[in-house]
C-alpha positions as CSV (number, residue, x, y, z in Angstrom):
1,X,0.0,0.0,0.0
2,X,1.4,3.4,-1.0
3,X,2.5,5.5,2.0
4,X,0.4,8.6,1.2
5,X,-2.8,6.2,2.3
6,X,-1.0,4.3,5.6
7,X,-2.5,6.7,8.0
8,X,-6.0,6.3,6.3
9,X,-5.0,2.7,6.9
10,X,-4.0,2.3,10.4
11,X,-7.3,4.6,11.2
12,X,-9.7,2.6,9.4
13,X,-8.4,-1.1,8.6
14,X,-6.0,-2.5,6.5
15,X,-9.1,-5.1,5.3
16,X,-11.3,-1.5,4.4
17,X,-8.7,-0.1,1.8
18,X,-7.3,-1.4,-1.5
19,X,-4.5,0.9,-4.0
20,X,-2.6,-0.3,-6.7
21,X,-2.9,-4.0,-8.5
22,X,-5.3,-4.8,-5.1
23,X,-7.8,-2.4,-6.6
24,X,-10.4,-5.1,-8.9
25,X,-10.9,-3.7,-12.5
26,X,-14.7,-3.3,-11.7
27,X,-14.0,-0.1,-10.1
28,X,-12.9,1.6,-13.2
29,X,-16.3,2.2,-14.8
30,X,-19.8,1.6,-13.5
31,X,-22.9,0.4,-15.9
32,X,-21.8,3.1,-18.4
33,X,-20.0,0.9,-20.8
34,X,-17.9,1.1,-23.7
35,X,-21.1,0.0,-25.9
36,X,-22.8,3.3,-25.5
37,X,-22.9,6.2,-27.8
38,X,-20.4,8.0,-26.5
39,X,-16.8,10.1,-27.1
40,X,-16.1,9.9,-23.9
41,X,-12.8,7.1,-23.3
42,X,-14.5,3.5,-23.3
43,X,-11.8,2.0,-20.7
44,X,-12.4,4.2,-17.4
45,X,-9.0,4.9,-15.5
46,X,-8.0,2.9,-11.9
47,X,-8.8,5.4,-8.9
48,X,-5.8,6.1,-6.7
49,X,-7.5,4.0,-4.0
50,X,-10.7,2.1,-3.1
51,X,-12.7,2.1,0.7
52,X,-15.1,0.3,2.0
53,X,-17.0,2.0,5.3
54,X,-18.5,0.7,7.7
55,X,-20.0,3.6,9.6
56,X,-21.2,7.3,9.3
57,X,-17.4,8.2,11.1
58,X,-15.4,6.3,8.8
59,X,-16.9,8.4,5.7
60,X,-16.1,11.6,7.6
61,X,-12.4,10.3,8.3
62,X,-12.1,9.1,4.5
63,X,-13.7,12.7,3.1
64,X,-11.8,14.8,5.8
65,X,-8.3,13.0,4.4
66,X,-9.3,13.6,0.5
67,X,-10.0,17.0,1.7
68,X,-6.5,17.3,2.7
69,X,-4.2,15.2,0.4
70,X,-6.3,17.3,-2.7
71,X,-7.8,13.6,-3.8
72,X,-11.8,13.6,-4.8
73,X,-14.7,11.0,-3.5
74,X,-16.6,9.0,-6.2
75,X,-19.8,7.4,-4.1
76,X,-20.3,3.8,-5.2
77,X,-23.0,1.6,-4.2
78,X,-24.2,-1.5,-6.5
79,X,-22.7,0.2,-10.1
80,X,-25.5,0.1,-11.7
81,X,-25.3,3.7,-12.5
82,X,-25.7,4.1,-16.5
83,X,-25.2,7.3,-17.1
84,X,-21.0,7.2,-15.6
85,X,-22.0,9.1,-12.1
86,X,-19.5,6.4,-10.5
87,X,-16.7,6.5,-13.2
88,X,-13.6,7.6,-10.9
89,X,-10.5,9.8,-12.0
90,X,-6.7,8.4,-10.9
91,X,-7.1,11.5,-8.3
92,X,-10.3,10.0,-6.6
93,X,-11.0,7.4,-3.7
94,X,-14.0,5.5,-4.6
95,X,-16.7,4.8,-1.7
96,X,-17.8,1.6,-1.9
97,X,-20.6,2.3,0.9
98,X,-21.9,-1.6,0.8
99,X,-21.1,-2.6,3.7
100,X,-23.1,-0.1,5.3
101,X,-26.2,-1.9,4.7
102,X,-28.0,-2.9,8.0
103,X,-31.9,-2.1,8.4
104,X,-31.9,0.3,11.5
105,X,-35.5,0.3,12.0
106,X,-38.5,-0.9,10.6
107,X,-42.2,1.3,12.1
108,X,-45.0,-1.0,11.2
109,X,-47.6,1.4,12.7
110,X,-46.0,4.2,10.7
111,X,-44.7,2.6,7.4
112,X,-41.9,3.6,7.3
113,X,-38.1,2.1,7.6
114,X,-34.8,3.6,8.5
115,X,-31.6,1.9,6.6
116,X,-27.8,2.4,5.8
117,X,-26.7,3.3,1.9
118,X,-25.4,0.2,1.0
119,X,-28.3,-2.0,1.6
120,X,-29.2,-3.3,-1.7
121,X,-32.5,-2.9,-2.4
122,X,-33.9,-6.4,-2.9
123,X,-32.5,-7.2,0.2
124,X,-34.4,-4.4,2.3
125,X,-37.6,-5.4,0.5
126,X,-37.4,-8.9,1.7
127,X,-36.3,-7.3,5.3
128,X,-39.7,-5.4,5.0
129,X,-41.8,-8.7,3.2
130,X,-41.4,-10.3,6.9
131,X,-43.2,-7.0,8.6
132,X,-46.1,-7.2,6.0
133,X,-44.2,-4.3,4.3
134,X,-42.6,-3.6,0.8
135,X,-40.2,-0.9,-0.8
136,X,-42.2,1.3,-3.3
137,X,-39.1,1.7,-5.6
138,X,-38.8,-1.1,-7.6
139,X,-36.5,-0.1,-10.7
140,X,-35.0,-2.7,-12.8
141,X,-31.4,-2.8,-11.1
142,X,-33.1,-3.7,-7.8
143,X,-30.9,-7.4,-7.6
144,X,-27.7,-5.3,-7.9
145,X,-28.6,-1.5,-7.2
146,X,-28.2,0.3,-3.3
147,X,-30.6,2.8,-1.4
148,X,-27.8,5.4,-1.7
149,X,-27.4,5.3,-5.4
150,X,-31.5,4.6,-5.9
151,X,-31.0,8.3,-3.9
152,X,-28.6,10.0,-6.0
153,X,-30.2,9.9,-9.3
154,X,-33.6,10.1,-7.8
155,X,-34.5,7.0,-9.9
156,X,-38.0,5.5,-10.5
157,X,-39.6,2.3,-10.7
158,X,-41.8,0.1,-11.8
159,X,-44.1,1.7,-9.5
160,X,-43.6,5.0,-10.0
161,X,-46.7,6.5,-11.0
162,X,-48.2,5.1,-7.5
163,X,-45.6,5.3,-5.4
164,X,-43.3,8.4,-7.1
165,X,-39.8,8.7,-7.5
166,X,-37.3,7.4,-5.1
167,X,-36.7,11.0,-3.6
168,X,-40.4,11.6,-3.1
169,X,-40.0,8.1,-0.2
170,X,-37.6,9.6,1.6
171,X,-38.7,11.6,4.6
172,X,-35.2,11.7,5.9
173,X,-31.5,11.6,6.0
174,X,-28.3,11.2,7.6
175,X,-25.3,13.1,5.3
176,X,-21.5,13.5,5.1
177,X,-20.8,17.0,3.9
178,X,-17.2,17.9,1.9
179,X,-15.7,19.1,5.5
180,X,-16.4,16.0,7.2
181,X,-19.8,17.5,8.8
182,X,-22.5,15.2,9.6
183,X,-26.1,16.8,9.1
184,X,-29.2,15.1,9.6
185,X,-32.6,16.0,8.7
186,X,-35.8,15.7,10.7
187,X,-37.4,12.8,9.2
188,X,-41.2,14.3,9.0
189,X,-43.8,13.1,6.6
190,X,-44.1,17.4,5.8
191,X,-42.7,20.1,7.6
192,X,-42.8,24.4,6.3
193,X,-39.6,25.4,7.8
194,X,-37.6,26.6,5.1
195,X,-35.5,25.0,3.0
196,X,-36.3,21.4,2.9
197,X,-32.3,20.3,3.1
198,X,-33.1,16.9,1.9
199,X,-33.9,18.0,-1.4
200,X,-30.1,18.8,-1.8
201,X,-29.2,15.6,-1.6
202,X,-31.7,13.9,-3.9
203,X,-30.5,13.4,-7.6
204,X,-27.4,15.3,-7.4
205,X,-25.5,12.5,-7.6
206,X,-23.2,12.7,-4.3
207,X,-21.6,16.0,-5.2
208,X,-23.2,18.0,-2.6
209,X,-23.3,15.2,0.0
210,X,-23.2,11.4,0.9
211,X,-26.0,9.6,2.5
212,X,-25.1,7.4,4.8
213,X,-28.9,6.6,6.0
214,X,-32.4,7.0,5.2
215,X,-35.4,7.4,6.5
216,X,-38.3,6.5,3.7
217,X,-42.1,5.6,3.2
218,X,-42.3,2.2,2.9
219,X,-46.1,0.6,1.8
220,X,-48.1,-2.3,3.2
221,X,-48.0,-5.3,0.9
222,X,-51.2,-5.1,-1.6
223,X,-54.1,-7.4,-1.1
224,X,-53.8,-8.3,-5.1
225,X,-51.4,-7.0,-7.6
226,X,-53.5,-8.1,-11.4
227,X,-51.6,-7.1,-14.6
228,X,-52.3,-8.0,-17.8
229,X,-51.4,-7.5,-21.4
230,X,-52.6,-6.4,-25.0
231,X,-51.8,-5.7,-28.4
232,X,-53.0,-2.2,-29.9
233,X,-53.4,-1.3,-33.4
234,X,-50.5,1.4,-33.5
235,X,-49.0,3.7,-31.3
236,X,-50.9,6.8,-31.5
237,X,-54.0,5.0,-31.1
238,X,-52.5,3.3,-27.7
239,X,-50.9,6.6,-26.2
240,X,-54.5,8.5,-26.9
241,X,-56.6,5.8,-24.5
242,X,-53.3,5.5,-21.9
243,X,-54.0,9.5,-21.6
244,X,-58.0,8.4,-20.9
245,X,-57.1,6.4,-18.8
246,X,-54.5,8.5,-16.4
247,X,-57.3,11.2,-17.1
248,X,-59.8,8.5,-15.5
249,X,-58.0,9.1,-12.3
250,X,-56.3,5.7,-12.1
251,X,-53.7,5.2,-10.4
252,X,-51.4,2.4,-12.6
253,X,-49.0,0.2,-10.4
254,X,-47.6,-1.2,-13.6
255,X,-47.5,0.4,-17.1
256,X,-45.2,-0.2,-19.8
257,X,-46.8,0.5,-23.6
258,X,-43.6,0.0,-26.2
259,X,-43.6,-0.7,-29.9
260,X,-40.7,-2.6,-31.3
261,X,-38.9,-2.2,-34.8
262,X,-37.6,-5.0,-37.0
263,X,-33.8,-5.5,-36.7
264,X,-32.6,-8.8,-38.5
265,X,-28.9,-7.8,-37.5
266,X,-29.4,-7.1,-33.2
267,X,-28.4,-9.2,-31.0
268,X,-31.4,-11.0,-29.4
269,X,-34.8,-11.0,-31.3
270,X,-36.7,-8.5,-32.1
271,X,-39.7,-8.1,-34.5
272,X,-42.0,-5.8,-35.9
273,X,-45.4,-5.9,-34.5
274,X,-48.4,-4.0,-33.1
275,X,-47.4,-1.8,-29.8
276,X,-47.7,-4.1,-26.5
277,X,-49.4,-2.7,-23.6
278,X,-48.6,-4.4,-20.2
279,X,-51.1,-2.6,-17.4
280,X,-51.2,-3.3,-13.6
281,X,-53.5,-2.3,-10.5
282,X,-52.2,-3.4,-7.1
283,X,-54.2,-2.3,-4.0
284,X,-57.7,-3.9,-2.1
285,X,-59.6,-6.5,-4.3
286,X,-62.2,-3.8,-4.7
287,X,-60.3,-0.8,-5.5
288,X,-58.5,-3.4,-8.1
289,X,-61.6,-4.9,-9.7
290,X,-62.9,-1.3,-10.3
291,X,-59.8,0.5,-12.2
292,X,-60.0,-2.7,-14.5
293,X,-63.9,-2.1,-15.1
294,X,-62.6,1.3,-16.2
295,X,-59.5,0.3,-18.2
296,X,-61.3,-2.5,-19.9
297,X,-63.4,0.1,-21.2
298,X,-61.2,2.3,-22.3
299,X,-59.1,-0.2,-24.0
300,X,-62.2,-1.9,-25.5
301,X,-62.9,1.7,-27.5
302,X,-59.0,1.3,-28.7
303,X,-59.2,-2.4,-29.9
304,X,-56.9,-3.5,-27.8
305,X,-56.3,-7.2,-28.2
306,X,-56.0,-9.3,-24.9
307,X,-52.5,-11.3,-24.5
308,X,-53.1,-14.9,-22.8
309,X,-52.6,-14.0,-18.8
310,X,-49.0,-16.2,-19.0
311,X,-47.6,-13.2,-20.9
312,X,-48.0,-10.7,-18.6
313,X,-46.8,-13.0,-15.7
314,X,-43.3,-13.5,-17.5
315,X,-43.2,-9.7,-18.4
316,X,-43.4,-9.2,-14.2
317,X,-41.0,-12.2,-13.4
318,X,-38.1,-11.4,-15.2
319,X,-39.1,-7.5,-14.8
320,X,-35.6,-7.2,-13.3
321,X,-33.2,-10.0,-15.4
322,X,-31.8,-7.4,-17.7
323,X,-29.6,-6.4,-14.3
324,X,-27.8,-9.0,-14.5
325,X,-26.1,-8.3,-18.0
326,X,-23.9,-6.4,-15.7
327,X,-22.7,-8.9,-13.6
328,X,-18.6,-9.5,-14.6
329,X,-17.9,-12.8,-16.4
330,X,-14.2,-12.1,-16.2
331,X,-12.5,-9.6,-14.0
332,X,-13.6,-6.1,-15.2
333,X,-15.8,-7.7,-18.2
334,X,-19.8,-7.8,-18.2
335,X,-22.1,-10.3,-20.1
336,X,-22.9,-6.4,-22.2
337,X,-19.6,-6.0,-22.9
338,X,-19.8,-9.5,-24.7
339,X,-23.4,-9.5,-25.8
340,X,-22.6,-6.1,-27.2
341,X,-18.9,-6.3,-28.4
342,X,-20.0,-5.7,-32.1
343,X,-23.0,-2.9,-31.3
344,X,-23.0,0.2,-30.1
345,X,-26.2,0.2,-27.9
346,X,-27.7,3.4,-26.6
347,X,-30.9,5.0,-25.0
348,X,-33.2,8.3,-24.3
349,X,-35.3,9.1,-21.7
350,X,-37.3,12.5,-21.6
351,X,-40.4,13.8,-20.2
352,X,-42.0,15.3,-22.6
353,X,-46.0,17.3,-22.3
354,X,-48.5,14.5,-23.7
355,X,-49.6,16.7,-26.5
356,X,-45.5,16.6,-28.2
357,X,-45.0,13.0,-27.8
358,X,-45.9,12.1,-31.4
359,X,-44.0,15.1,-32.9
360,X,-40.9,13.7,-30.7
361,X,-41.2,10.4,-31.9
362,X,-41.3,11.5,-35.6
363,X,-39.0,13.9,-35.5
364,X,-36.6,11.4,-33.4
365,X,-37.3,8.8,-35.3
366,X,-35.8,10.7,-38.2
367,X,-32.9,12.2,-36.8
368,X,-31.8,8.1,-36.4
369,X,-32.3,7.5,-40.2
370,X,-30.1,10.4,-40.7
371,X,-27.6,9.4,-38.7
372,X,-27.6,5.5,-39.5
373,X,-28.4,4.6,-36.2
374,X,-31.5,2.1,-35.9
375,X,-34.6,2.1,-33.5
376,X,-35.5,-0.8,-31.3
377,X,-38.0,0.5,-29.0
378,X,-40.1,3.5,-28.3
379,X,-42.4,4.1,-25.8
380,X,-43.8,4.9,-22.6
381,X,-43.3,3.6,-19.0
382,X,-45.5,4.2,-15.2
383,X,-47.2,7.2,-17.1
384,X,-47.7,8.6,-20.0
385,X,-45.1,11.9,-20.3
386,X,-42.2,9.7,-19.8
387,X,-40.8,8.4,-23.0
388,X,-38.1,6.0,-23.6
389,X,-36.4,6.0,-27.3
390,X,-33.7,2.6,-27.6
391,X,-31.4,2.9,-30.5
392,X,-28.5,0.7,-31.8
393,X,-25.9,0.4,-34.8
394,X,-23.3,-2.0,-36.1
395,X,-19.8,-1.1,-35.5
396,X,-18.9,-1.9,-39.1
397,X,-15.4,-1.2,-40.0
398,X,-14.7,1.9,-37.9
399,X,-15.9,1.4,-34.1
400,X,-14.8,5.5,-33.4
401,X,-17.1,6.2,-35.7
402,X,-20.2,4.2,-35.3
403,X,-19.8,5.6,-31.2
404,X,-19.6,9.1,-32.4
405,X,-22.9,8.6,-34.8
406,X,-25.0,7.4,-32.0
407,X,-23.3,10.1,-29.7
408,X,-24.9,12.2,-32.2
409,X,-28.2,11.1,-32.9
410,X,-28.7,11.0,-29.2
411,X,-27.9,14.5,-28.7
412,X,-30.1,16.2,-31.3
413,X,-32.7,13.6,-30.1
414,X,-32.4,15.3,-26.5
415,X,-32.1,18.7,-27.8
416,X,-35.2,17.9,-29.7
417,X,-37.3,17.3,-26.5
418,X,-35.9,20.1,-24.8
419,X,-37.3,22.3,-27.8
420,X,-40.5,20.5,-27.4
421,X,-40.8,21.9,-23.4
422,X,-39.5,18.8,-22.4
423,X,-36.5,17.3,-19.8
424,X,-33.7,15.1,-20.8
425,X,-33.9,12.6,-18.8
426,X,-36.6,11.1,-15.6
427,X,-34.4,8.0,-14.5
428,X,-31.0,7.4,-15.0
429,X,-29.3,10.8,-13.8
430,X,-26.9,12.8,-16.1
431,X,-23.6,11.5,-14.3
432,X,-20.7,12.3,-17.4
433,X,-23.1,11.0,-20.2
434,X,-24.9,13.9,-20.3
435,X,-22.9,16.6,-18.5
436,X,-22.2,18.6,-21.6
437,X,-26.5,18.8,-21.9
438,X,-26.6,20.4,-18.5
439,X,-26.6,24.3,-19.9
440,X,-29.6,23.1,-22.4
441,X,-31.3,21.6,-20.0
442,X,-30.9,24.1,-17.0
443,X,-29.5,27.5,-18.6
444,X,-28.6,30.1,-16.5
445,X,-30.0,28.1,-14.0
446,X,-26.7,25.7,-14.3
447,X,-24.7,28.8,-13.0
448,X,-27.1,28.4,-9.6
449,X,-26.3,24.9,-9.2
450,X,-22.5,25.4,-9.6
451,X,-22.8,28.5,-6.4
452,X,-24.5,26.0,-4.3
453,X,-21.7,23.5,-5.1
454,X,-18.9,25.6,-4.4
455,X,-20.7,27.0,-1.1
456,X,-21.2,23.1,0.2
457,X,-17.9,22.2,-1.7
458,X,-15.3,24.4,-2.8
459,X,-12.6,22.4,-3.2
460,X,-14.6,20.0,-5.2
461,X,-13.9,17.2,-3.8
462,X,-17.8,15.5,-4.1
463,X,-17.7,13.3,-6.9
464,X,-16.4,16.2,-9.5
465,X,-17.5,16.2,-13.4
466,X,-20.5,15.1,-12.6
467,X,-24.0,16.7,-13.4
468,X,-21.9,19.2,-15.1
469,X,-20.3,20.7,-11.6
């Protein structure tokens, strides 16, 4: 171990640290892969040092000494991260916060639970399952992905139009500052005394702060959960009863409406087709029975075709299987990076105003011709602003260039839904993929972000680069 990180060494552990060839390849990059449409380097870079907390203290002891030797903290939890928000720099120490992951409490009467950062998800929902509980934030990365990075990009699940984002569960917090200062927030269900400080820490990524524990809504276990599945005629068609449906006043626990394109050259299988429309209620038998008297009718009046039940039960099982893509298969290598050696693979996901969504898709699905770049998916998913474009294209001869052309695409795509009044992205979190978007997306309100990081942070040492500060 070098000698620069002895004393963080003797303080903490020798078992809690790892520099040099100890550090494992995995810790150059997070899900952001080399696959994507990017010009950012595909490799990722080896961090000066790797630690792995075990308490609130020891991430004040590891900030307070970055603070000092001029080094920068990158938060890690599972990796998951797909948008490069845990890609290090050789000057940073990377957090690994998983082995803070104990369930503090768990209020029955109150619903609500109190955990560490690093608890994966999955594992604090089946902590909860034994109290007649579950976790409303169900994204797909749940196997792999941690309450503090589920935090930091303020991500949403499967649930999302029920149960909201994953910043709109948390009622309160426990957070490292740059100095070393521990703040924690009163964890009310609503308070009006000024500024709500938990917001500061929600979606920004860990460059203000690091959670080291939560306090968040959890939600009684639903008497039935029934989803089911159709075919619809074509897209606009679908997306106009969806809208009569939210319009309705239901409240959808599952909705995922995606048409697919032809590609003879992907990777897996994909055909052409009508749209497919997977739709879920969870709640009291009655309250159940009664949005699906309403759906029904709304998706009678579109023609929607009923799927056999069995498809819509395999759509929910493997709901969160594409995670495991990630998993390595050879130090530093993921089943994508195989799966995808020969593609670049890439994806948008804005929020657009219901009325622009067909103009987006048009106009985005024309931008992709332009550039070479071919559709697989596009659709909508928990409600019906947020859209989700997936793209792909061969790497051919020149692997530079076929990145760069989906880099591209992807851009003007974005830029496109900002012109339409719309947001750049509702799940994943900017990270380093789309730093460079940030003075579209925010203007001069960027400028105000970047004052409240150098007030909280002005030696930037919170996870730097990322979200454009």
């Amino acid at each position: 171990m070098g000698a620069r990180f002895s004393e963080l060494a003797e303080r903490l552990g020798a078992d809690q640290i790892a520099t040099d060839s100890a550090i494992p390849p995995r810790y150059r990059l997070d899900a952001f892969r080399a696959h994507r449409g990017s010009r950012l380097p595909e490799g990722g870079v080896d961090p000066a040092a790797v630690v792995w907390p075990r308490s609130t203290e020891d991430v004040s002891i590891v900030v307070r000494f970055a603070a000092a030797a001029g080094l920068s903290i990158v938060p890690w939890g599972g990796g998951t991260g797909l948008m490069g928000g845990a890609r290090p720099s050789a000057d940073s120490i990377v957090l690994d916060m998983r082995r803070m992951r104990r369930v503090l409490s768990i209020d029955r009467a109150s619903n609500r639970a109190t955990a560490e950062a690093g608890i994966v998800l999955e594992a604090l929902d089946r902590r909860l399952r034994k109290r007649g509980l579950t976790l409303g934030h169900d994204p797909w990365s749940r196997p792999r992905a941690t309450l503090g990075g589920a935090i930091g990009t303020n991500g949403i699940g499967y649930a999302g139009y029920l149960r909201g984002t994953m910043g709109d569960q948390i009622l309160g917090f426990e957070v490292v500052l740059a100095d070393g200062t521990v703040v924690r927030t009163r964890p009310a269900v609503r308070s009006t005394t000024g500024l709500d400080l938990k917001r500061l820490f929600i979606g920004t990524e860990g460059t203000l702060g690091i959670v080291t524990s939560a306090t968040l809504r959890v939600f009684p276990i639903p008497e039935r959960e029934e989803i089911h599945a159709f075919a619809i005629r074509d897209f606009p068609r679908g997306l106009a009863s969806l809208v009569r449906i939210y319009d309705d006043g239901l409240t959808p626990a599952v909705m995922d409406f995606e048409e697919t394109f032809p590609g003879p050259s992907l990777p897996w299988r994909s055909e052409g087709g009508p749209p497919i429309l997977y739709l879920g209620f969870a709640g009291s038998r009655e309250v159940v029975a009664a949005s699906w008297r309403v759906a029904r009718r709304r998706l009678r009046a579109a023609a929607a075709q009923s799927f056999p039940d069995r498809e819509a039960r395999e759509y929910w099982r493997t709901r969160h299987d594409i995670i495991y893509a990630h998993d390595e298969v050879a130090p530093g290598v993921t089943r994508a990076d195989v799966r995808l050696k020969e593609f670049i693979f890439d994806y948008v996901h804005v929020a657009l105003p219901t009325s622009k969504i067909l103009a987006y898709r048009r106009s985005g699905l024309a931008i992709l011709r332009r550039h070479g770049v071919r559709p697989i998916g596009f659709g909508v998913w928990t409600q019906p602003e947020l859209v989700s474009l997936e793209v792909l294209r061969s790497v051919g001869q020149d692997r530079t260039a076929a990145r760069a052309a989906v880099a591209t695409a992807v851009d003007e795509i974005i830029r496109r839904a900002l012109a339409l009044g719309g947001t750049m992205e509702y799940v994943h979190g900017v990270g380093v993929k789309l730093a460079h978007l940030m003075t579209d997306e925010l203007g001069t309100g960027l400028e105000v972000a970047r004052r409240v990081k150098a007030a909280l942070d002005s030696a930037g040492t919170l996870n730097p680069g990322k979200l454009g500060l």
